[in-house]
C-alpha positions as CSV (number, residue, x, y, z in Angstrom):
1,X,-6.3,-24.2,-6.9
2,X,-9.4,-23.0,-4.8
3,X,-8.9,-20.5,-1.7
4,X,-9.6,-21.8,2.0
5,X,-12.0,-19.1,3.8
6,X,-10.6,-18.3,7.4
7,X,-12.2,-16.6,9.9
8,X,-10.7,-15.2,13.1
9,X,-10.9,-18.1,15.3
10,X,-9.3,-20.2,12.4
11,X,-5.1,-20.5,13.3
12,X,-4.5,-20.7,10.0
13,X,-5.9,-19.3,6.4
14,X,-4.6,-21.7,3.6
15,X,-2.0,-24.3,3.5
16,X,1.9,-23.6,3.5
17,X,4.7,-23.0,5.9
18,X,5.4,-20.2,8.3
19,X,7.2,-16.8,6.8
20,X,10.6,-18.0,8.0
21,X,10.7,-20.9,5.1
22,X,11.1,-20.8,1.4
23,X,7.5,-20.8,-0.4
24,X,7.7,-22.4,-4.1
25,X,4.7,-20.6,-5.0
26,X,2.7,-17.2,-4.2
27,X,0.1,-19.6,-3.8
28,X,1.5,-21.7,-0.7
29,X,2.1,-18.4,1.0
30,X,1.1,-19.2,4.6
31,X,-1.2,-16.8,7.2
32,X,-2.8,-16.9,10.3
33,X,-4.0,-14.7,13.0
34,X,-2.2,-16.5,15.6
35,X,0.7,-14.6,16.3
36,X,3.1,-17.9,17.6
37,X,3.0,-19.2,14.3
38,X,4.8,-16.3,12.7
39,X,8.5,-16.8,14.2
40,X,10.4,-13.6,14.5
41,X,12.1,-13.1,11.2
42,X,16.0,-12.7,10.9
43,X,16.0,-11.2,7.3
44,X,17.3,-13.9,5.1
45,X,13.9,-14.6,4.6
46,X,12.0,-13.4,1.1
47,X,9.4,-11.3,2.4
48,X,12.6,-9.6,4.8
49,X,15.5,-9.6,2.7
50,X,15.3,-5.8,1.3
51,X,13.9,-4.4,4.7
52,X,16.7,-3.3,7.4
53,X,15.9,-4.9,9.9
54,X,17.9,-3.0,12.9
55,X,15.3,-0.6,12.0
56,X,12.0,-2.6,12.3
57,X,12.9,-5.3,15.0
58,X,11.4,-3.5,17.4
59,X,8.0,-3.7,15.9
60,X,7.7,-7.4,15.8
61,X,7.7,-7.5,19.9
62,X,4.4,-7.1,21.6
63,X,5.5,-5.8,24.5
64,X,7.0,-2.3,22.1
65,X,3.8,-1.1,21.9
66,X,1.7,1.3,24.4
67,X,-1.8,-0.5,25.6
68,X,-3.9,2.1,23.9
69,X,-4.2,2.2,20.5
70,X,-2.7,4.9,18.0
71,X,-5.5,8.3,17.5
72,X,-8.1,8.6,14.4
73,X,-10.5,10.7,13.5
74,X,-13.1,10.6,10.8
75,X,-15.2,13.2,8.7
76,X,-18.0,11.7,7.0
77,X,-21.1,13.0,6.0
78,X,-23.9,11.6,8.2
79,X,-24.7,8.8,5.5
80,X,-21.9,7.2,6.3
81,X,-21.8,5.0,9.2
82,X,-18.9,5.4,11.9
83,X,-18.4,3.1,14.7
84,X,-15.6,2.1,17.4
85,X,-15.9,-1.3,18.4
86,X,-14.6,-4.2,20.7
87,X,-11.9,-6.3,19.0
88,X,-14.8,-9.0,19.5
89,X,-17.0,-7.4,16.8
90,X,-18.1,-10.3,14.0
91,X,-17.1,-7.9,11.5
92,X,-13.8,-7.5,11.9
93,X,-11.0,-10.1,10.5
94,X,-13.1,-11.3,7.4
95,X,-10.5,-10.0,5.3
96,X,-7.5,-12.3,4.7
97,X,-5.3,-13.4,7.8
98,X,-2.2,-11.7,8.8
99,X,0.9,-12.5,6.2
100,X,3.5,-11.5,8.5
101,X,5.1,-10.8,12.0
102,X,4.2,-7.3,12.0
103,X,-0.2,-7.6,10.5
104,X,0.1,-10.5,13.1
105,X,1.4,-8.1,16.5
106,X,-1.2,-5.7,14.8
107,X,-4.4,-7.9,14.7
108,X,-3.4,-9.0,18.2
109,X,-2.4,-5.9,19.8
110,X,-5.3,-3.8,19.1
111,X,-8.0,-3.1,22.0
112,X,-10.5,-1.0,19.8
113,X,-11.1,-0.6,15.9
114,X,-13.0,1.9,13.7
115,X,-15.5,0.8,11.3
116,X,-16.2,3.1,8.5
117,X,-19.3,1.9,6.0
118,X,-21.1,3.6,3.2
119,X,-24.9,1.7,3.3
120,X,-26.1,-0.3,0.3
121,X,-26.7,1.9,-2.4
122,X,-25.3,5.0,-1.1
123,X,-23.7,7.6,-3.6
124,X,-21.3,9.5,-1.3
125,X,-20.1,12.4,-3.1
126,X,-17.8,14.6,-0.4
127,X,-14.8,12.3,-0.1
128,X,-14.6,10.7,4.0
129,X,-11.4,12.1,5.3
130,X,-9.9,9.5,8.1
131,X,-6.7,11.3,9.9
132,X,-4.3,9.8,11.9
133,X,-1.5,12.1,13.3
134,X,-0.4,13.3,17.3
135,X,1.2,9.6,17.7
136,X,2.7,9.2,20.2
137,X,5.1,6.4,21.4
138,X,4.6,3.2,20.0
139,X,0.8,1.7,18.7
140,X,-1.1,-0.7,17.0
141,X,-4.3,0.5,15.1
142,X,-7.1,-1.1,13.5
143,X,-9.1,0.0,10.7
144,X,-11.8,-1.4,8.7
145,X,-13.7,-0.1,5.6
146,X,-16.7,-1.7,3.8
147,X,-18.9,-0.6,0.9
148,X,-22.2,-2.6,1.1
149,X,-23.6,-3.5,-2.1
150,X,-23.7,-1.3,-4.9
151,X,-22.7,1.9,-2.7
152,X,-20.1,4.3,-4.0
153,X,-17.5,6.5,-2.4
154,X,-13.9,7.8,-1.7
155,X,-12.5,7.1,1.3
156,X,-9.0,9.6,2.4
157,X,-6.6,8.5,4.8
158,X,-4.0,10.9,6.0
159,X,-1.0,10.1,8.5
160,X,1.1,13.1,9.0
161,X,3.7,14.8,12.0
162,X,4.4,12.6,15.0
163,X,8.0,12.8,15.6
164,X,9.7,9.3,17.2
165,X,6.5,8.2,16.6
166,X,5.9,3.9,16.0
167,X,2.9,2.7,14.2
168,X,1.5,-0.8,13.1
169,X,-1.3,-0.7,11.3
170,X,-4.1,-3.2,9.8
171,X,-6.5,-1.9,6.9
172,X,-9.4,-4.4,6.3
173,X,-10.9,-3.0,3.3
174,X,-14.3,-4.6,1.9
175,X,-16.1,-3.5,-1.1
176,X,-19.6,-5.5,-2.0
177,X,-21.4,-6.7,-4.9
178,X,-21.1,-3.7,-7.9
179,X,-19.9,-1.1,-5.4
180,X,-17.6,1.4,-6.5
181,X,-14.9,2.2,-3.9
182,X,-11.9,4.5,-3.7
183,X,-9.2,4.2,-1.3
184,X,-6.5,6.7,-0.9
185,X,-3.5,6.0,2.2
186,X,-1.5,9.3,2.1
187,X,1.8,8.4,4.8
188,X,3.5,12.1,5.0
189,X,5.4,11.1,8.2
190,X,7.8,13.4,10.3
191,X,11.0,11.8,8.7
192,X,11.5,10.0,12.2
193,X,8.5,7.9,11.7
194,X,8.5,4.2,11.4
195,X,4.8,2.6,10.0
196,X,4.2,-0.8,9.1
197,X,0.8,-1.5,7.8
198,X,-0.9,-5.0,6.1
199,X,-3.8,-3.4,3.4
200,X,-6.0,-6.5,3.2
201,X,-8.3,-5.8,0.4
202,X,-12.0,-7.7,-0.7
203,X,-13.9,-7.4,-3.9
204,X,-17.0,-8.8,-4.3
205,X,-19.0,-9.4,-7.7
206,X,-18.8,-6.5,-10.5
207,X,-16.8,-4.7,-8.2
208,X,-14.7,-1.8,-8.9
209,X,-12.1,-0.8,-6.8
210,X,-9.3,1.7,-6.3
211,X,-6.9,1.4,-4.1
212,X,-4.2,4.3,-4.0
213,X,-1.0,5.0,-2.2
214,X,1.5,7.9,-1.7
215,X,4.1,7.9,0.3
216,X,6.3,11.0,1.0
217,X,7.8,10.8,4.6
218,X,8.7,8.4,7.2
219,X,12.4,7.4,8.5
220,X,10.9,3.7,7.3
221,X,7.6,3.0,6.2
222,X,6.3,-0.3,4.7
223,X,3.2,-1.3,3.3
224,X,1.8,-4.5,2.6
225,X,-1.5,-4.7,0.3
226,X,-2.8,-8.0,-0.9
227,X,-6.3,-8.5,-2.0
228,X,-9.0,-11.1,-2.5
229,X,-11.4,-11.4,-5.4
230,X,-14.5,-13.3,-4.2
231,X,-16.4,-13.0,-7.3
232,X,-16.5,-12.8,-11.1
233,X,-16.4,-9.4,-12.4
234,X,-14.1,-7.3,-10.0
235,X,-11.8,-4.6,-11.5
236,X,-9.3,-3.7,-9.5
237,X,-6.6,-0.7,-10.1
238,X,-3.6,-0.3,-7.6
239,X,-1.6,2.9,-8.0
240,X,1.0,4.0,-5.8
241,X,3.6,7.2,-5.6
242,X,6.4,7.2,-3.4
243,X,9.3,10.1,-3.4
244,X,12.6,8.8,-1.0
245,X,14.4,11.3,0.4
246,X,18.3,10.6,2.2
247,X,18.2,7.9,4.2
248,X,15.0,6.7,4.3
249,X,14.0,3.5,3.2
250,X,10.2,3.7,1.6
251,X,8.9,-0.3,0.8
252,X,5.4,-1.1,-0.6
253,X,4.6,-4.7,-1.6
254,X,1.3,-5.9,-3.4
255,X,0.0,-9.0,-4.0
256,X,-2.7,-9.5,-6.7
257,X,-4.6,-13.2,-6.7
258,X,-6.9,-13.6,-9.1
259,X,-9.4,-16.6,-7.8
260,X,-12.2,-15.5,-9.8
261,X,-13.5,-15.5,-13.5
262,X,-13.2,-12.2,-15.9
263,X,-11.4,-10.3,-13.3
264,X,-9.2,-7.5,-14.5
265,X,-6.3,-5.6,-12.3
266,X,-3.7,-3.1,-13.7
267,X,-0.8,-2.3,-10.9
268,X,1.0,0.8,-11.8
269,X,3.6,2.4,-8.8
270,X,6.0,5.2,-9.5
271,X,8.9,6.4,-7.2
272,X,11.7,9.2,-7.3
273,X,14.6,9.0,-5.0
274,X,17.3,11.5,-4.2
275,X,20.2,11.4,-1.5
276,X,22.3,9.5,0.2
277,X,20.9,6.2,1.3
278,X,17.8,7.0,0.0
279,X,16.2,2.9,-0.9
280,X,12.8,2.2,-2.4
281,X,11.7,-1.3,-2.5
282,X,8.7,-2.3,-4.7
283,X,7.8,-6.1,-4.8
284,X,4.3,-6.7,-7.0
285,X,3.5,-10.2,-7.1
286,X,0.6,-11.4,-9.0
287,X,-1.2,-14.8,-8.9
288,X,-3.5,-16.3,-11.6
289,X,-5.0,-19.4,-10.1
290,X,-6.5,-22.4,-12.0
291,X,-10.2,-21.5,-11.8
292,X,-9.3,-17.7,-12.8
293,X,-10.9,-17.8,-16.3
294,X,-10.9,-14.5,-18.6
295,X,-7.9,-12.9,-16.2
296,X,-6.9,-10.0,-17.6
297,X,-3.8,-8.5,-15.4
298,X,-1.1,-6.0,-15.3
299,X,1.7,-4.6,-13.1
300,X,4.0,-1.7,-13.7
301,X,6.9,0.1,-11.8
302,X,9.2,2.8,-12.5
303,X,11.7,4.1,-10.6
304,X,13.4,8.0,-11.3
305,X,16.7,8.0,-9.6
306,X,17.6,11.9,-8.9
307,X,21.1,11.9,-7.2
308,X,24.0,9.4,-6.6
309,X,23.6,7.4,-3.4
310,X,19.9,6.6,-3.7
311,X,18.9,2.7,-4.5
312,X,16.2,1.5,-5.9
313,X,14.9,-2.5,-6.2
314,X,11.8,-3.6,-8.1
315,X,10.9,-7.2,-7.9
316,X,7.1,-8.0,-10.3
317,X,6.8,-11.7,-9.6
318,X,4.2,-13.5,-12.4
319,X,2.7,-17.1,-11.7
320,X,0.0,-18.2,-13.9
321,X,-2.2,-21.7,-13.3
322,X,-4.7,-20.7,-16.1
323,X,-4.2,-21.3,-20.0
324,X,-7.3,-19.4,-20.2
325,X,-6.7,-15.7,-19.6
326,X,-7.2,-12.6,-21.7
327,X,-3.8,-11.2,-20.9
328,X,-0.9,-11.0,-18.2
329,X,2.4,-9.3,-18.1
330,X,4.5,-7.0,-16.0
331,X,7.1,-4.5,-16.3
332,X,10.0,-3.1,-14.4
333,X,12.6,-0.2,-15.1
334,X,14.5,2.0,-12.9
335,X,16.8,4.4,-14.6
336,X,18.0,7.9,-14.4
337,X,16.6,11.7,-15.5
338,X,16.2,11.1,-20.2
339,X,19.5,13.5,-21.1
340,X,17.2,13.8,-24.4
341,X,14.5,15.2,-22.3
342,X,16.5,17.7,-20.3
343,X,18.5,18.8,-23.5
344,X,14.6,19.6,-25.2
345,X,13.9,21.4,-22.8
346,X,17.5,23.4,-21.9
347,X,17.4,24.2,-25.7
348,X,14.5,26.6,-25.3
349,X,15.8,28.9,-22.7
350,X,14.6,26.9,-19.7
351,X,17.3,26.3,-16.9
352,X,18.9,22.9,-16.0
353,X,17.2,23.0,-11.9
354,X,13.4,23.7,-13.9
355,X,13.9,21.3,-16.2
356,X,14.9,19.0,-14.0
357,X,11.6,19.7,-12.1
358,X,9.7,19.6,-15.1
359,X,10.7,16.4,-16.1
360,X,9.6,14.6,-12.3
361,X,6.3,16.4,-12.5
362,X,5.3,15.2,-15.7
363,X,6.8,11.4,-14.1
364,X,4.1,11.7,-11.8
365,X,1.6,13.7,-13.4
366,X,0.0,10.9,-15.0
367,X,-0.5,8.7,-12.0
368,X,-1.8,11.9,-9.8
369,X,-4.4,12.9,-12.1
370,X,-5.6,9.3,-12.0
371,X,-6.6,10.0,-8.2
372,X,-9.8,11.7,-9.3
373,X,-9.4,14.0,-6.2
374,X,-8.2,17.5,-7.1
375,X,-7.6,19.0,-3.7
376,X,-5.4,15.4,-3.0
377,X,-4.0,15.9,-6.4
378,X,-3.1,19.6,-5.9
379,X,-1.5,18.9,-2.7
380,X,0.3,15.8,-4.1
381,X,1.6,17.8,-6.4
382,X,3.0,20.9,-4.0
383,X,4.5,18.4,-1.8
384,X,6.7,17.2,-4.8
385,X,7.7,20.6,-5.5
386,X,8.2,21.0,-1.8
387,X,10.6,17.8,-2.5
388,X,12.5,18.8,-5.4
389,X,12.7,22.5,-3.8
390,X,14.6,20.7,-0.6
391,X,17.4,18.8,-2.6
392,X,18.0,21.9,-4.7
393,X,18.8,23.5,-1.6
394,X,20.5,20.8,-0.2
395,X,22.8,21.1,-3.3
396,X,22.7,17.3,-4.1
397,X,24.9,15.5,-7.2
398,X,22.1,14.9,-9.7
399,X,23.0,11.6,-11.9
């Protein structure tokens, strides 16, 4: 099956029905920038059914939201190119098309949108830091990225504080021909926060993008990435970190469609979860289409459940069209702290609340060091200490 192109002042990208019905296939999945065509969901619906929605109803009303749009900032060495634009600008909505109520109140609520982009050929070496915090009330925000061809960069953003605060949030992220592009979304929320944000993600020929989330605070945060491979050659790693504290309800979904020849993706998330009504949803859906030659794909998620009361659901959804691939598969577990593990480690003289700790570090180690950032890994890694630290002192019943 071969991928429509939609532009802006298309209504709809693809064929399919609106994201109230039943899709049979990843590949029928409808979008479209026009907001009346996404109906307001009631939560029986499959991309709804694991979000509460007495929490999130509010953000799929226009008329929730402030007229200005949420604050940024951006530091960027002066190679890089930083603009705020007109909602009008050419550039913006190249990426997909809105897949839900929310990306679609978000594409049509902003007024203004920042443009980050390293030039052709650029090798950016300091990392460019975007911050989004002070948010106040309720606000859509528009962001866009782009690597020209065969530039190379890292690209930070960090949400943090904003107590009561509402944000929805599109990321139109566009890497060209052989560029090499990092993309990190750190979402350490005041715990009142709600964020709802649609990561729209291009790769062009001999691409090779990362694409990186953590998520650490938020009263409910969910995050949407799904990406579009519009050449042969793209390489695309998607890794994710998420650590759900008591009551909060921390969902990330991806969407992986390989349209092109000899592309390669590997998916890996990892959450911990501690507390009473602590819920992590993961949904990784990956899509091999017909004309996807030489695919070679992967998607992983774990899940560390810490105390009694937390839930955790993991849905990796696999369609393949192609007979042709080098390799697809996916794997899911969710499971409590290894009793052989802690017992190791008790055995030599080290306490059950450090080996405990122990064993979540070295859960996350793995993915962290993966970043490739070491003051973002560093502070990753104090703010699960800071985590663990919290629930020791909270004196929660560890399963």
């Amino acid at each position: 099956m071969t991928q429509e192109t939609t532009t802006p002042t298309d209504d709809v990208q693809r064929n399919g029905a609106s994201d109230s019905m039943v899709h049979v296939t990843r590949a029928d999945r409808f979008t479209s920038f026009d907001l009346a065509e996404h109906p307001v969901p009631h939560g029986r619906e499959e991309d709804w059914r694991f979000t509460p929605m007495r929490r999130i109803r509010h953000l799929f009303d226009p008329a929730t939201y402030d007229t200005s749009d949420a604050p940024i900032s951006v530091h960027a060495t002066d190679e890089v190119t930083v603009e705020t634009v007109a909602r009008t600008d050419e550039r913006l909505g190249t990426v997909l098309a809105p897949g839900d109520r929310t990306a679609a109140v978000a594409w049509n609520g902003f007024s203004e949108a920042t443009i980050v982009t390293i030039p052709k050929a650029a090798a950016v070496e300091a990392p460019v830091v975007i911050t989004i915090d002070n948010v106040e009330g309720a606000h859509n925000q528009h962001l866009m990225i782009r690597a020209e061809e065969l530039a190379s960069a890292t690209v930070i953003i960090n949400h943090t504080g904003s107590a009561q605060a509402v944000l929805n949030q599109s990321v139109e992220i566009e890497a060209g021909d052989a560029s090499q592009l990092t993309v990190v979304s750190v979402q350490e929320w005041d715990d009142s926060t709600v964020h709802a944000s649609n990561h729209r993600v291009a790769l062009g020929r001999d691409t090779v993008l990362r694409h990186i989330v953590v998520t650490l605070g938020g009263d409910l945060v969910r995050i949407n990435a799904e990406t579009d491979f519009r050449g042969p050659g793209g390489q695309l790693t998607m890794l994710g970190l998420y650590f759900v504290d008591a009551g909060q309800h921390l969902e990330h979904r991806v969407f992986v469609d390989h349209s092109q020849p000899n592309c390669y993706s590997r998916v890996t998330y990892k959450g911990a979860l501690q507390g009473k009504d602590a819920h992590s949803v993961w949904i990784g859906d990956c899509l091999i289409r017909e004309a996807a030659d030489g695919t070679d794909t992967y998607e992983l998620n774990r899940n560390l459940v810490l105390t009694e009361g937390a839930k955790a659901d993991s849905v990796p959804n696999l369609e393949i069209e192609n007979g042709e691939i080098a390799g697809a598969g996916h794997a899911s577990a969710t499971g409590r702290f290894d009793d052989e593990q802690l017992f190791y480690l008790m055995s030599r003289g080290i306490s059950e609340a450090d080996a405990r700790r122990l064993v979540v570090r070295g859960f996350f180690a793995e993915l962290i060091e993966q970043i490739g950032v070491p003051a973002v890994q560093d502070h990753l890694m104090a703010s699960i200490e800071a985590e663990l630290e919290r629930a020791s002192a909270a004196g929660a019943q560890t399963v």
